[in-house]
Phi, psi and omega in degrees: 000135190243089193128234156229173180257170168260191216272130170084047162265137178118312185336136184023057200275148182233025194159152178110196191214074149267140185246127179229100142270164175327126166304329161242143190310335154341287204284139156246097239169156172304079167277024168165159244255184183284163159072357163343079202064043185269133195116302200283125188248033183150170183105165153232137197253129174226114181263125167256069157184194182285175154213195208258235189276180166028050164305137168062017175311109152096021172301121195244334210172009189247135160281128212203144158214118184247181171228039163149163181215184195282200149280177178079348189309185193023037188276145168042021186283139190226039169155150213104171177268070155260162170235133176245126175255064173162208197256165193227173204250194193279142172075028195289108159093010155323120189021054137295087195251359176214182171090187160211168190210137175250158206185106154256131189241044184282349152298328180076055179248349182308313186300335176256006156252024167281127183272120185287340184286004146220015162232190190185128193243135162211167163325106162274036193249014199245159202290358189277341218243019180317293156008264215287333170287354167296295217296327196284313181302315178298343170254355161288314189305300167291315167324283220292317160300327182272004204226336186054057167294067157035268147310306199266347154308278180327299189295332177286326179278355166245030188293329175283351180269334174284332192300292172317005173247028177222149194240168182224145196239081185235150145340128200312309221271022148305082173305135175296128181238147202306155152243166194211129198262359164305285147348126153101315182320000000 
């Protein structure tokens, strides 16, 4: 889609591929709507701008990459992928009990909008995080062919200076379990 989606893209999606980008490489701008992947138990969603609230809400198994949301994201999400290349609202990862969310913070504003009671965010900047920093450059890499994202062009051509501004988000009572950049197909 060339332009924006409306409220709830994505909604209970199990397979597939959506793409939404800007119509000009210009517009920076809300490319889609609330309620996002509420649901989605596979597939993949690559949005290149923000969207709107309660992103991946009840996300069970869908890959996701944005470059920001609303409040609420990952509420009650039990299994996916997600990645945010920007900022997230208030209440982020509320009865969040499975998946995991990647959070680039190069403002460092993230960490006070995480609801803490059943997650725990930390640095991937660290020599335990081989994983996930493979897994992150391999799923910026399909962002950047399918959306010619800008921003994530950058974070990917600094990655070693960008890395240290992304969290990693899992469940407390979660053991780390491999990711598979596979998932979501």
């Amino acid at each position: 889609v060339r332009g924006a989606g409306n409220d709830y893209v994505g909604k209970g999606m199990n397979g597939g591929k959506i793409v939404i980008t800007p119509q000009t490489q210009s517009e920076l701008f809300s490319c889609a709507g609330n309620t996002c992947l509420y649901g989605a138990t596979g597939g993949k969603l690559f949005v290149a701008g923000s969207i709107g609230e309660r992103f991946a809400v009840r996300n069970s198994g869908a890959i996701a990459v944005v470059e920001g949301t609303g409040d609420h994201a990952c509420e009650y999400m039990t299994g996916g992928v997600v990645v945010i290349l920007g900022k997230t609202g208030v209440n982020f990862g509320a009865g969040m009990t499975g998946g995991v969310a990647f959070i680039y913070d190069e403002e460092r504003e993230f960490f006070d909008n995480l609801n803490q009671e059943l997650v725990n965010a930390t640095r991937i900047d660290t020599d335990e995080s081989d994983e996930e920093r493979h897994y992150i450059k391999k799923l910026l890499r399909e962002y950047i062919n399918e959306t010619a994202s800008k921003k994530a062009e950058y974070i990917l051509d600094n990655f070693r200076h960008t890395l240290r501004d992304f969290w990693i988000v899992r469940p407390k009572d979660m053991r780390k379990t491999p990711l598979n950049p596979d998932e979501g197909d």
